[in-house]
N, C-alpha and C positions, 0 to 999 in steps of 0.2 A: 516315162521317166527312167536314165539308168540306174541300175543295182548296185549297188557297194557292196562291196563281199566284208565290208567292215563295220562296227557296229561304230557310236557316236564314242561308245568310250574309248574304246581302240582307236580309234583318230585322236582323240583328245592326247591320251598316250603317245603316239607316232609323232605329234606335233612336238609334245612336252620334249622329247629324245631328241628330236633334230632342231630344236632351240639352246637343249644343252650344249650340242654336237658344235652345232654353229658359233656358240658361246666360246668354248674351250677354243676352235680355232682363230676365234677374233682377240683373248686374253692371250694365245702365243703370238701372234703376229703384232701385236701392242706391247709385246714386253722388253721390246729396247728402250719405247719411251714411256715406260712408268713412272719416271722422275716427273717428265713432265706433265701427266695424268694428275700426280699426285698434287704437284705442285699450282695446278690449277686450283686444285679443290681446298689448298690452304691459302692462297692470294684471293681467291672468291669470299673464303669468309672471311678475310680480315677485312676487303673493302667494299664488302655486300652495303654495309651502314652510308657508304660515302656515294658508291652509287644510288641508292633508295634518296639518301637527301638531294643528290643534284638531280634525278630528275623528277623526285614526286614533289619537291618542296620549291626547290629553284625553279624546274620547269624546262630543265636542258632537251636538249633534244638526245633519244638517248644514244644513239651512236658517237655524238660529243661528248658524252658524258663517258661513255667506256675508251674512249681515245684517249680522253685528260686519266681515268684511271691509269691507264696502261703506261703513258709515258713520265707521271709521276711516281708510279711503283718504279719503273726502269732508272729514274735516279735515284729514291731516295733506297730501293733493294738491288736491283743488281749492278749499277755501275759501281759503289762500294766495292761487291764483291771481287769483280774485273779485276779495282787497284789492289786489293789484297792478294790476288793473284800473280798480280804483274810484280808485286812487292817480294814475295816469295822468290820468285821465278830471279828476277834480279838478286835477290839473296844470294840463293844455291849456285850461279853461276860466278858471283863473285868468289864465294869461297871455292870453285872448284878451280877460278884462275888461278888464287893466291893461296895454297893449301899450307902458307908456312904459321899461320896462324892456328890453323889446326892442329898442326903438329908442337907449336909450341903449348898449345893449353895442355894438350896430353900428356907430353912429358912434362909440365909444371905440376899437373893434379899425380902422377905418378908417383915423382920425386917426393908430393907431399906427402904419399900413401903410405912409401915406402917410409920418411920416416917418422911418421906419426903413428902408422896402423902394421906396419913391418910387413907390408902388401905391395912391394912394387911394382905390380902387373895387374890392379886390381881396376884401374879405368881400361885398362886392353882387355882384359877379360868380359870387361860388361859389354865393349864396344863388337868383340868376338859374339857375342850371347846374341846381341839387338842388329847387329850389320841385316841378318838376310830380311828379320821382319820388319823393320824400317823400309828398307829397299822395297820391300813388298807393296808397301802402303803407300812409298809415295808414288811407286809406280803405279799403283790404283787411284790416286788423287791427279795422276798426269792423263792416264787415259779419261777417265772419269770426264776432265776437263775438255777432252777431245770433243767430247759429244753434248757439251754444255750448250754451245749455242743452238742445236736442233733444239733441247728442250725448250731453251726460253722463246723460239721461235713458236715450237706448237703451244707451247702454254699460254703465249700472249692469244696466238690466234683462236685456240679454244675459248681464253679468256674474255675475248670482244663479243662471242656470238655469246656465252651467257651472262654478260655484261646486258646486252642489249635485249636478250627475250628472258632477262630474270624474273618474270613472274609465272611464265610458263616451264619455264624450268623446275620453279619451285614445286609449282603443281603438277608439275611428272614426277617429282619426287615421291611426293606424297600419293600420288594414286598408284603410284607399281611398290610403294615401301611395304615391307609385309609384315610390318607393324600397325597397331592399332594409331588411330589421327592423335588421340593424346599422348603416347609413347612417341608417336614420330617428332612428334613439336617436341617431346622432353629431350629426344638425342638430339635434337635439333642445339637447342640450348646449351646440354653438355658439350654435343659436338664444339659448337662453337668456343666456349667456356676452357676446353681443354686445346684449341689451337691458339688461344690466345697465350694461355700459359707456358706451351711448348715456346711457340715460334715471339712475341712478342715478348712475354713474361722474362724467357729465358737471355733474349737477345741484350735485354736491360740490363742484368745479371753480368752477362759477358762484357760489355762495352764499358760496364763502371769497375769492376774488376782489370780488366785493361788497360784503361783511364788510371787505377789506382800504381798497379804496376808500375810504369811509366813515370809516375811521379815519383816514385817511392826510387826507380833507379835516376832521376834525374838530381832526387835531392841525394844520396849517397853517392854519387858520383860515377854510376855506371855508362856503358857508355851505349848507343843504338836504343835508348830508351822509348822512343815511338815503335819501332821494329818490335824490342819484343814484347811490346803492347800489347802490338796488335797480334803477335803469339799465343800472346797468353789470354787474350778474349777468346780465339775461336780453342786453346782447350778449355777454356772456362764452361764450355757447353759440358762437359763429363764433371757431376757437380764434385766440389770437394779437391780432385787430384791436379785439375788441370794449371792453376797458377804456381802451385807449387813445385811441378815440374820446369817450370822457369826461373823463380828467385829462390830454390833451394840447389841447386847446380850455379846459378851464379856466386849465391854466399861462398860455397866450396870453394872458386873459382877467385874468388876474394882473398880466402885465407891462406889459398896458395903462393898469394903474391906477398902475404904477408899484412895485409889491408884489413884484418882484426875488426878496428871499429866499423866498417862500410859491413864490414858480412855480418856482423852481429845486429848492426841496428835492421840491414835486412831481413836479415830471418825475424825479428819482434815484429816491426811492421809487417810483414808479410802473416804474420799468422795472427795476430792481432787486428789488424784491419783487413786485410785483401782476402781471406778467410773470410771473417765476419761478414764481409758486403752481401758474400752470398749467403750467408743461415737469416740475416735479416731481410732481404728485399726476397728472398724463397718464402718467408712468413708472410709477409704481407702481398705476396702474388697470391699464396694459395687461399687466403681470407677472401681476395677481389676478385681472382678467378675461377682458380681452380688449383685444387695439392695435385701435384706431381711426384710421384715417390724417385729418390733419387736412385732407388735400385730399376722401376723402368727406363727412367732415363737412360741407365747405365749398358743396359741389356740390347736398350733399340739401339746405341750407337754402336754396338758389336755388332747388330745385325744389319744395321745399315749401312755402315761404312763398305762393305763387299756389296751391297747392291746398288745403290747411289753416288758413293766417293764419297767426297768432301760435304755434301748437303745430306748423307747421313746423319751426321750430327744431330739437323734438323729431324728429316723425314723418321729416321730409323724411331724415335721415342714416339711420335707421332700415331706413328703402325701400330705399338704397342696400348699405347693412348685409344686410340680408336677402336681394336678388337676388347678391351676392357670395356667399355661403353659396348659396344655389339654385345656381351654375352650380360650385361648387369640388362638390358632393355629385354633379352632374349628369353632371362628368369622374371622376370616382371610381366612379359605375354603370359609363360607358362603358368603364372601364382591365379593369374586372369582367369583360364578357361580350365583350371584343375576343377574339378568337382566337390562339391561340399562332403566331409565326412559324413555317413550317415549312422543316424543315433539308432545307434538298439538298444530297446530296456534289458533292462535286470534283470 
């Protein structure tokens, strides 16, 4: 029999190193499509429920069953997205045909500055301050977008093979998770619990907010009220700032024209209702889901928005969401296998 000049531990060691080694070079070579990684692992638990029912209940066959997922998520989540897309896109090139409308609001909101606030350079000045980091972002929301359809391509096709061997998945989960079986079912739950909050909880939030918008400029008389709805849904994902960043520069916008009662009754409803939607439907998410601190939220979309683009919004809270839950599960092992104090008398 030949000699190993290595003892069992020292292989156990050599092994551990080039699992790492191997690891780190398959986590670089995967990191253009971490979106869609990611994105798998939140579309998997929102419709883990719909596949279990269609094929342990109905009895589908399950490659049917992950197909009808796949092409029911593609309408009712990303073809959405597409038109909000193409909605933008057609936006920005109108105003960049017809820039005389820009130029008239500016010198309207100026003229007001100057003679209200004795500031006649005070919208140039902001526009001077925000030009390069705007340009920055949308330029990150157009690349971003470049590389949209690889994600949703791997994500689906990730998403079929554990669509279809979701039970064996699960139970790879759990036998390599290096938590205990009742900690792993708890992040299981939490896990779940806080993407419904992020991604489901939040999207509710946005969409009636948007919806409220919309109405609020079609009953005052503003005008592209679907447009900047749907504006003002996807800032609604940054809790608190984002609607107001649309019907508080409209009111201005208003009063420049001289149009008093339209900005006035704007800004009440706006911060009276389109406000409100969100401290109330955030309460009642976080009773049904899960609490979301608006300060994560706020954090993951600054850290996500340079990794992902646009679906930062989404993923960035997410990340944040997730390693929260990794280290609450991580002191719950630790409380587990600490040692008992030992009593010494007196």
């Amino acid at each position: 029999m030949p000699y190993s000049i290595f003892t069992q531990r020292e292989r156990n060691i050599i092994t551990l190193v080039l699992l790492i080694l191997l690891g780190l070079v398959i986590a670089y070579a995967v990191r253009g499509i971490i979106g869609a990684l990611l994105g798998s692992v939140v579309m998997y638990t929102i419709f883990r429920p719909v596949n279990i029912w269609l094929v342990e209940r109905l009895r589908w066959h399950r490659s049917l069953a992950a197909v009808a997922i796949i092409i029911t998520s593609f309408i009712i989540i990303v073809l959405p997205f597409l038109g909000i897309g193409t909605m933008l896109t057609d936006k920005v090139v109108n105003l960049v045909k017809n820039p005389e409308w820009i130029k008239n609001t500016v010198n309207a909101i100026n003229q007001f500055a100057g003679d209200k606030l004795g500031k006649p350079d005070l919208l140039q000045e902001q526009l001077e301050q925000s030009a390069s980091y705007l340009g920055g972002l949308f330029t990150s929301f157009l690349s971003s977008a470049a590389g949209l359809f690889l994600d949703i391509a791997v994500m689906y096709f990730l998403l079929y093979f554990v669509f279809v061997h979701f039970r064996a998945f699960e139970r790879g989960l759990l036998r390599y998770s290096p938590f205990q079986v009742e900690n792993a079912v708890k992040f299981g739950h939490e896990f779940r619990n806080i993407t419904y909050s992020n991604v489901i909880g939040q999207t509710i939030i946005a969409l009636a907010q948007g919806g409220a918008l919309s109405l609020g400029f079609w009953i005052f008389g503003f005008g592209d009220a679907l447009f900047w709805g749907v504006i003002s849904a996807i800032l609604a994902f940054v809790p608190l700032l984002g609607p107001p960043l649309i019907f508080v520069p409209a009111a201005i916008y208003a009063f420049t024209q001289g149009n008093n009662i339209a900005a006035v009754g704007l800004l009440i409803y706006g911060f009276v209702v389109i406000i409100n939607i969100d401290n109330i439907l955030r309460m009642y998410i976080a009773k049904k889901l899960g609490d979301v601190h608006p300060i994560i939220t706020v954090v993951g979309i600054i850290i996500g928005i340079p990794l992902f683009g646009l679906m930062g919004l989404v993923y960035g809270p997410l990340l944040i969401s997730y390693f929260l839950i990794t280290v609450r599960i991580y002191e719950a092992n630790k409380r587990h296998f600490e040692p008992a104090d030992e009593i010494t008398p007196n």
